[in-house]
C-alpha positions in Angstrom: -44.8 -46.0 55.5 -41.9 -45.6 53.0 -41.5 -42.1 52.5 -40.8 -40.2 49.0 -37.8 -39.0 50.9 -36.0 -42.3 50.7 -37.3 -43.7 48.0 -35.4 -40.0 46.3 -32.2 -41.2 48.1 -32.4 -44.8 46.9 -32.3 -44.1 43.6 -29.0 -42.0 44.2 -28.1 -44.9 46.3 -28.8 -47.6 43.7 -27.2 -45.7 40.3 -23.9 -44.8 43.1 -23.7 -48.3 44.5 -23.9 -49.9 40.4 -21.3 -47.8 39.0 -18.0 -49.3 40.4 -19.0 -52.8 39.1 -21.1 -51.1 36.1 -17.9 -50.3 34.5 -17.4 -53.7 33.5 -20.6 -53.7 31.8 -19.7 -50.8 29.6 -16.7 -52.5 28.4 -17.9 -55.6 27.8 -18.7 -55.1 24.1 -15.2 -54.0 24.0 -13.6 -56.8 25.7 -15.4 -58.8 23.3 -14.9 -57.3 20.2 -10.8 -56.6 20.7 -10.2 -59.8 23.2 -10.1 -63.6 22.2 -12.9 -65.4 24.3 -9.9 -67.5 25.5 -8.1 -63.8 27.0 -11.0 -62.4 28.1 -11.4 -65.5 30.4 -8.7 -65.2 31.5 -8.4 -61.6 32.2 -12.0 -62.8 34.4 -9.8 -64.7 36.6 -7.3 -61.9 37.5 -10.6 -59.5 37.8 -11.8 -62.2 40.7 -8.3 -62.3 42.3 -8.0 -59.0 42.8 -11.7 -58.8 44.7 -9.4 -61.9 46.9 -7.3 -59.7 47.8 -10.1 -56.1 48.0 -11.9 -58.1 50.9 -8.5 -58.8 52.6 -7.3 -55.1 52.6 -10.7 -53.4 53.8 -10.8 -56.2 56.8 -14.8 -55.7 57.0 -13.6 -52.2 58.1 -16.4 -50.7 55.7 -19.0 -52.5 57.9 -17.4 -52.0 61.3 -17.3 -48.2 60.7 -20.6 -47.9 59.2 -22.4 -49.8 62.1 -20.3 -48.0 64.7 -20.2 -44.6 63.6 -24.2 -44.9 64.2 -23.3 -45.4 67.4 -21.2 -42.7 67.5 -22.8 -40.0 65.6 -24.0 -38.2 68.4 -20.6 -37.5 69.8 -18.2 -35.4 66.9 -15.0 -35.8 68.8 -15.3 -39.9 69.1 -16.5 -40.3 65.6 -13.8 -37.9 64.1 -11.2 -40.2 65.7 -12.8 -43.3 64.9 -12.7 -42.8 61.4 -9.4 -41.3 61.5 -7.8 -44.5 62.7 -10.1 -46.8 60.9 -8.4 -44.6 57.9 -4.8 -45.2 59.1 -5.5 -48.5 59.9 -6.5 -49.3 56.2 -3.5 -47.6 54.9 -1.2 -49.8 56.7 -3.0 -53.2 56.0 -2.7 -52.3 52.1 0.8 -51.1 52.1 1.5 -54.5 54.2 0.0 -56.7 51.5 1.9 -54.9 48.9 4.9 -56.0 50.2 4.0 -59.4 50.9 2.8 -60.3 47.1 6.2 -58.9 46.3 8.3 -61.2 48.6 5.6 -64.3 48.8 3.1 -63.9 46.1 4.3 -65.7 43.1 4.3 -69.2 45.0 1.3 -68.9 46.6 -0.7 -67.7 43.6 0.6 -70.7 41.8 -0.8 -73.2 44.5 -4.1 -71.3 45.2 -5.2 -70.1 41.6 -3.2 -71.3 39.0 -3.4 -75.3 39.0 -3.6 -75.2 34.8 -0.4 -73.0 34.7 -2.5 -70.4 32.4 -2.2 -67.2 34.9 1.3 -65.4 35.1 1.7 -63.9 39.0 4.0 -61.4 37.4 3.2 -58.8 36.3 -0.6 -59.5 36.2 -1.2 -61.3 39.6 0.8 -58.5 41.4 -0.9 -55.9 39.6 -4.0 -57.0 40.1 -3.0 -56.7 44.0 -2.5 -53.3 43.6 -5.9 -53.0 42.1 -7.7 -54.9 45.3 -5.5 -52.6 47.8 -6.8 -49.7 45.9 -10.2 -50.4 45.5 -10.4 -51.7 48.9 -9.6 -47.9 50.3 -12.2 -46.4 48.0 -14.7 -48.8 49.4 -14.4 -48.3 52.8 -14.4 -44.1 52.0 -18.0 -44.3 49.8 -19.5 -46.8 52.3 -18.8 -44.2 55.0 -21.0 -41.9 52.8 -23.8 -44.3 52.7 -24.1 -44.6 56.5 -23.7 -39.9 57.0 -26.5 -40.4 54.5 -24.6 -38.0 52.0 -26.5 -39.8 48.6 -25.7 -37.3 46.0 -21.6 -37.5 47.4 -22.0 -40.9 47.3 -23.1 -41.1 43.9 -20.6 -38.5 42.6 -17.5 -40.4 44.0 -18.8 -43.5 42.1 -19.7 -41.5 39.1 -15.8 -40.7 39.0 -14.9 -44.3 39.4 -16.6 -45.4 36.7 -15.7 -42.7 34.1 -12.1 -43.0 34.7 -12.3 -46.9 34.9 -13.9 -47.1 31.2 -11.9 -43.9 29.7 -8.8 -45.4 30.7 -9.5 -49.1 30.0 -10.8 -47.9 26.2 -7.4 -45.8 26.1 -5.5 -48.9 26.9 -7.5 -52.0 24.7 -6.6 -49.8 21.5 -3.3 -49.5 21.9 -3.0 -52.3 23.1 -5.6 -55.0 21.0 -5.6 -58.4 22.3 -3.4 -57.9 25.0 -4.2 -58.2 28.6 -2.3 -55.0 28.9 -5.0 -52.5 28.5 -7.7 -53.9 30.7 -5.3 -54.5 33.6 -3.4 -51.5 33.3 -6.9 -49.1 33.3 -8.1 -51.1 36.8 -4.5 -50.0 37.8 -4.3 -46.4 36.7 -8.5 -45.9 37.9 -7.5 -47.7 41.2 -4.9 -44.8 41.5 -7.3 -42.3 41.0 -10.0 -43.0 43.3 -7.7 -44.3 46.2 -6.4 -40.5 45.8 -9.7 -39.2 46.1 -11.0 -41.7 49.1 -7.8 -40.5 51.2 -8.0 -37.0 50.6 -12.1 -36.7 51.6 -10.8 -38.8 54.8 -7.9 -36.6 55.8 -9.9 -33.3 55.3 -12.9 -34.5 57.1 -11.5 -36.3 59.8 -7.5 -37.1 59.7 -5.5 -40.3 59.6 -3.9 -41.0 62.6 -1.6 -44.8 62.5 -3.3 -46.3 66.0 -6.3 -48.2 66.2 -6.2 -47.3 70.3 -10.4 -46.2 70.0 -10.7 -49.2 68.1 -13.0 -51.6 70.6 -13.6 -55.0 69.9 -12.2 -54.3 66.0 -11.0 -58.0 65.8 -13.9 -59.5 67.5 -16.3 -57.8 64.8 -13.8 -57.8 61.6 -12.2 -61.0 61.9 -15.4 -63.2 61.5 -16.9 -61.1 59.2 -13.5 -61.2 56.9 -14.2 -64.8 57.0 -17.5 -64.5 55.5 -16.4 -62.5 53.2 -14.4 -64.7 51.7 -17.1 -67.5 52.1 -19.1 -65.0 49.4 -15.9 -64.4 47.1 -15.6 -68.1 47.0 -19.3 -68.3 46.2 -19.4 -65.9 43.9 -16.2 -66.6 41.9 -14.6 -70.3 42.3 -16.7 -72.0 39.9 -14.8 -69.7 37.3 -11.5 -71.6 38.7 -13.6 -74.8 39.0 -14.7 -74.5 34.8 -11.0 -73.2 34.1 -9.8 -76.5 35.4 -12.9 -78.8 34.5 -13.5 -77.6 31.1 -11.1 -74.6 29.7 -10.5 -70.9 29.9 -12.7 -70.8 27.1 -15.9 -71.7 28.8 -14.5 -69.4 31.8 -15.3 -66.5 29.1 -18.6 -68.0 27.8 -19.5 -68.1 31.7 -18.5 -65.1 32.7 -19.9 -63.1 30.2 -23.6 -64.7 30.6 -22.7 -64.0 34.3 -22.0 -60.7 34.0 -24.7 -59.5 31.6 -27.0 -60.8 34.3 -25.5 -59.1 36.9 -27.1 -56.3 36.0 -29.2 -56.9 38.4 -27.0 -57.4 41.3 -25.5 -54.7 40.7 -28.7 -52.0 41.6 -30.0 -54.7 44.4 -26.9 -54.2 45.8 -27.2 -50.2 45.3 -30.8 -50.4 47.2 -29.8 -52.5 49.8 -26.9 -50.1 51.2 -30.5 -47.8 51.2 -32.2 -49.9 52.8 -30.2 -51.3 56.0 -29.7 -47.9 57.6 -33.5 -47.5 57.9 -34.6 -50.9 58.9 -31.6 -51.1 61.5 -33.1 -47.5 63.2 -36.8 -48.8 63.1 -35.2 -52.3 64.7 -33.2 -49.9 67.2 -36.2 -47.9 68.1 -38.8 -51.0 68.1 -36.3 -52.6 71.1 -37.3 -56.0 70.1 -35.5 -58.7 68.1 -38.3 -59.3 65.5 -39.2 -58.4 62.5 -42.3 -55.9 61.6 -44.8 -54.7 59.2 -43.0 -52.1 58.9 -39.6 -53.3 58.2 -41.4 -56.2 56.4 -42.4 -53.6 53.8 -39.0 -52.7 52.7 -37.4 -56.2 52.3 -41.5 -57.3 50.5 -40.3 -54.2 48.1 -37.3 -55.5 47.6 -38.2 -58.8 45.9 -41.0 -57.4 44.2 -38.4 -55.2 42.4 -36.2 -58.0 42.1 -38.9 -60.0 40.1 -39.7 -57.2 37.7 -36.4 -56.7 36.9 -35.3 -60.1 36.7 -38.0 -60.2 34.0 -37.3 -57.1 32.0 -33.6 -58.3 31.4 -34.1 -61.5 30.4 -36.4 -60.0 27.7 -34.0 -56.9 27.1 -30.8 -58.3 27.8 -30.5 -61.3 25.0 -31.7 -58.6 22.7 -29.2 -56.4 22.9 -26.1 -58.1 23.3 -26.0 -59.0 19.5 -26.6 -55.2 18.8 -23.1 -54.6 20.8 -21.4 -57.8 20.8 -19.9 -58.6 17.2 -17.9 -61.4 18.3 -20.0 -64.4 17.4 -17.9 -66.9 19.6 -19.5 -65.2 22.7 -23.4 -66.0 21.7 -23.5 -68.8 23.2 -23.5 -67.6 26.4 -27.1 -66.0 25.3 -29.2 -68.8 26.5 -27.8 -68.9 29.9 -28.0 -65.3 30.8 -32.2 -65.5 31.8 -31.2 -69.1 34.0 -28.7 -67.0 36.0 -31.0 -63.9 36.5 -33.5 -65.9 37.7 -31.1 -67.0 40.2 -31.0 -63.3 41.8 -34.7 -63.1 42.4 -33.9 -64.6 45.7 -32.2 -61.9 46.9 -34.9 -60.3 48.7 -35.1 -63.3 51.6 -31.5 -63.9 51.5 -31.2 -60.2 52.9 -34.2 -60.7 54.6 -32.6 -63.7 57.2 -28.6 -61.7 56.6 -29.9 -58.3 58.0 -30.6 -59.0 61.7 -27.4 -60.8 61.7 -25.5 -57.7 60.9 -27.8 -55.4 63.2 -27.8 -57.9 66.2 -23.6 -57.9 65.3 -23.6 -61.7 65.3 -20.8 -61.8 62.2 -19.2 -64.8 64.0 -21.9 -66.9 62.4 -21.6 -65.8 59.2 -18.7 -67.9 58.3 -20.0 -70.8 59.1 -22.9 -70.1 57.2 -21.6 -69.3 54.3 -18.7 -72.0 54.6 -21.5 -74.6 55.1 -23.0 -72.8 51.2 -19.3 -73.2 50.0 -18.7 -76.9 51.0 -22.1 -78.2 49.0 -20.9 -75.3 46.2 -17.7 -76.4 45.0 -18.4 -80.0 44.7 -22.2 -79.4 43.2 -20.5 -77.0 40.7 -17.3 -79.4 39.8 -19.9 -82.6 39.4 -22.5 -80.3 37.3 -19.3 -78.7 35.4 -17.8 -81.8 34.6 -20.6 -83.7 33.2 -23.3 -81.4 31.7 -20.5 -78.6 30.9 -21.4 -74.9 31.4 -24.9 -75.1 31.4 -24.3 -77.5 34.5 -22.3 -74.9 36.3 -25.3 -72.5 35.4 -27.4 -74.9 37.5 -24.9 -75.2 39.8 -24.7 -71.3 40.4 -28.6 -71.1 41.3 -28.9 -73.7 43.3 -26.4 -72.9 45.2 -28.3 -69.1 45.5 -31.1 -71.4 47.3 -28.9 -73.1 49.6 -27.5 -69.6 51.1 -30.7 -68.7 52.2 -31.5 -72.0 53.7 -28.5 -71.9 55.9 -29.0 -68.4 56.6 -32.6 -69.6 58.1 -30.5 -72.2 60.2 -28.9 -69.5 62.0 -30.6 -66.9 62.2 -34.3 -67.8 63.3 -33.3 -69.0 66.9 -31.6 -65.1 67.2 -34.5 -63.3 65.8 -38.3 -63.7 65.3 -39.9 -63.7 61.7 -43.4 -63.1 60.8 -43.6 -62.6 57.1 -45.8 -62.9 54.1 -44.6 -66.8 52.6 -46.4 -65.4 49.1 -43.9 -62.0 49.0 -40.8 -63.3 50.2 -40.9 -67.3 49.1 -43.9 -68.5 46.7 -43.4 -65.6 43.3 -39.6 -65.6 43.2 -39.6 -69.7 43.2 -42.9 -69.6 40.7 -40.4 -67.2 38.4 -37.3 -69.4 38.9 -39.6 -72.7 37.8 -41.2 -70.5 35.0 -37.6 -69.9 33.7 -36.5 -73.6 33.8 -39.6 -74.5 31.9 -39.2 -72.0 29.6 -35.8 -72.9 28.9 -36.2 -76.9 28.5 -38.7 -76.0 25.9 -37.1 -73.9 24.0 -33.2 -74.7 24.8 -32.7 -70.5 23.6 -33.3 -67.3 24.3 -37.3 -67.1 23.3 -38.6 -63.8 23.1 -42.3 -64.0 23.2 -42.1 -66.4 26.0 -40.0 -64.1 27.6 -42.5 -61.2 27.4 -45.2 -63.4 28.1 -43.3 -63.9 31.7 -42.6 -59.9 31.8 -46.4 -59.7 31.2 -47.3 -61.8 33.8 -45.1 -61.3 36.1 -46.2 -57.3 36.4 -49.6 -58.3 36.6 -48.4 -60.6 39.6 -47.0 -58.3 41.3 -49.4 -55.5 40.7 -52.6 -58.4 42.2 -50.0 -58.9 44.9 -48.8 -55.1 46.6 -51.7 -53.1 44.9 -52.6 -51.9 48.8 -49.1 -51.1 49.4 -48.3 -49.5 46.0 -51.1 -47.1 46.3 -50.0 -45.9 49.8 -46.4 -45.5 48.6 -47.2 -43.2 45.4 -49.7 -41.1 47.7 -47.1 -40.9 50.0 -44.1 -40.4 47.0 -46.9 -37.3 45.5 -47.0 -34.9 48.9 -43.1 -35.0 49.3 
């Protein structure tokens, strides 16, 4: 039974875990209306290089912490020093990569991400640096929160993020219109800010000691997982470098923005999900067995029926209201791709669904193959689609791609862990929504919206037919707490 107590918490949990990626969202009818499409695709790809080199500086320490202070919560001298060199070990990985984009960066920034000769290493590649290093320290700090189960902290510390982000980024694309100045310069500044704060809650709470001596087995778990990391950076980012070298920077900005007006979505599933881990994991813990439950079945089956309805709601909502905030007519578009890439995300629920035990059971050395074996049919699926049926190709690309992640995930994972699970919850309604998009969008070849309400429509009474026995217990339960 999913208590009114979490679902309270989840919410907190959801807005907190949105708000560092939200901030992009708010500026985007800025970026459009005082950037060039050209610029603001290219300001895109120094946004995605600077999440490079974030997953780099945290080293999966955000997960390694979280799982092991779980362990440890029990005992308040072995946690206190655990975080405490976790937290000095972060300091000196980012100060080290500093350095090295100082000494080394220009060339291999050239080589890696700037084939078309479009992207200047200085000063926006090593700035952007700066940004990953500090964003990487506030990561690690909030995620800490999520696993002591401090919600409204949590969502406080991201609040801050996100105000300073936007207050100094709007500061900055005014004084600076149609420069790349203002936007980079506000992720700096903001980055300053909340690394400040990340350090100082670590210091007063626990210390920072420079050893990593109560450190067990950090390589072991961080290395792999760092690895699958960057398997999801390239997933989630190179076909931005792919169309910037296929097609032009450009179509990177009519991609990206399409992209990230349906990321909306992401970015509460991701919010929910750092919710719902902790719970499942104890109920896994306490159950002793490496299978799945009706009980733990219920949260992920929640999940994706969330997933669905929102998925819906935006692609009705979102097309909408972009021409209400965007005034720059050279981004539209990008309109008719935004419900084809939230339809994508609808998948999420049984991607997490075969990830989760993975991460309980502590098996990260898997995940990079994985994900690597996602990446290897990625890049060339998305440079073929990119190259002869242009963005709306790499649109394709992108969700098809979402499918094969979960495949592979299945691969690994089901000889490690048993599954009993509803097929009509987890697999049947988010592929029935995915095919009711395509069709949808080979009729019309545009944003539709009573077709698109007609799906909304249907897909609440869907989902309502499907979890009515579940959604009755839950607001009973929600009403006596």
């Amino acid at each position: 039974m999913i208590s009114g107590r979490f679902i309270k918490s989840s919410l907190l949990y959801t807005m907190g875990g949105a708000m560092p990626m939200a901030s992009g969202l708010l500026l985007l009818p800025f970026y459009t209306d005082l950037l060039a499409l050209e610029t603001y695709g290219i300001l895109m790809l120094y946004v995605a290089f600077s999440l490079f080199i974030q997953l780099f500086t945290t080293y999966a320490l955000d997960a390694y912490l979280g799982i092991h202070y779980l362990e440890l919560q029990h005992d308040a001298e072995k946690s206190k020093r655990l975080v405490a060199e976790v937290s000095g070990l972060l300091l000196m990985i980012g100060c080290g990569i500093v350095l090295f984009g100082l000494l080394l960066g220009k060339p291999l920034f050239d080589l890696s991400f700037n084939h078309e000769g479009n992207l200047n290493f200085f000063p926006w590649g090593i700035l952007s640096v700066v940004v990953g290093v500090l964003n990487g320290i506030f990561k690690v700090a909030t995620n800490l929160l999520v696993y002591r189960q401090q919600a409204w902290t949590y969502f406080l510390y991201n609040l801050f993020n996100l105000v300073l982000t936007v207050c100094i980024s709007l500061i900055g694309l005014y004084k600076y219109p149609g420069e790349l100045t203002g936007p980079i310069w506000g992720r700096v500044l903001s980055g300053v800010g909340i690394a400040a704060l990340a350090l100082i809650y670590l210091g007063r709470n626990y210390g920072i000691r420079l050893t990593t001596g109560a450190l067990k087995d950090l390589n072991k778990f961080c290395a792999p997982y760092v690895m699958y990391m960057l398997m999801i950076w390239i997933l989630a980012n190179i076909d931005r470098y792919i169309i910037n070298s296929v097609l032009d920077a450009e179509m990177v900005g009519l991609f990206d923005f399409a992209l990230r007006c349906a990321m909306v979505i992401e970015l509460l599933q991701n919010g929910l999900m750092a919710a719902v881990n902790p719970p499942v994991f104890m109920l896994w813990k306490k159950e002793g067995t490496n299978s799945t439950s009706i009980e733990t079945n219920r949260y992920f089956n929640g999940f994706t029926a969330v997933c669905i309805i929102l998925a819906a709601l935006f692609a009705l909502a979102i097309p909408l209201a972009v021409p209400l905030f965007v005034k720059n007519e050279a981004f539209y578009p990008s309109l008719i791709l935004i419900n084809l890439l939230l339809s994508g995300f609808v998948l999420r629920g049984i991607y997490h669904y075969f990830l989760s035990p993975l991460l309980y059971l502590k098996r990260t050395n898997l995940l990079p193959m994985i994900f690597a074996c996602s990446a290897a049919i990625q890049i060339p699926l998305t440079w073929y689609m990119a190259k002869n049926y242009g963005v709306e190709g790499a649109v394709f690309a992108n969700i098809i791609v979402k499918g094969v992640q979960v495949f592979f995930l299945w691969i690994f994972v089901r000889v490690r862990f048993y599954f009993k699970f509803n097929m009509l919850k987890l697999i049947v309604l988010p592929l029935l929504f995915i095919g009711a998009q395509v069709a949808i969008w080979q009729v019309s070849h545009t944003f539709s919206w009573p077709l698109q309400a007609i799906l909304l429509t249907g897909s609440m009474v869907a989902i309502g037919l499907t979890y009515y026995p579940e959604l009755k217990l839950t607001l009973s339960r929600f009403k006596k707490n």
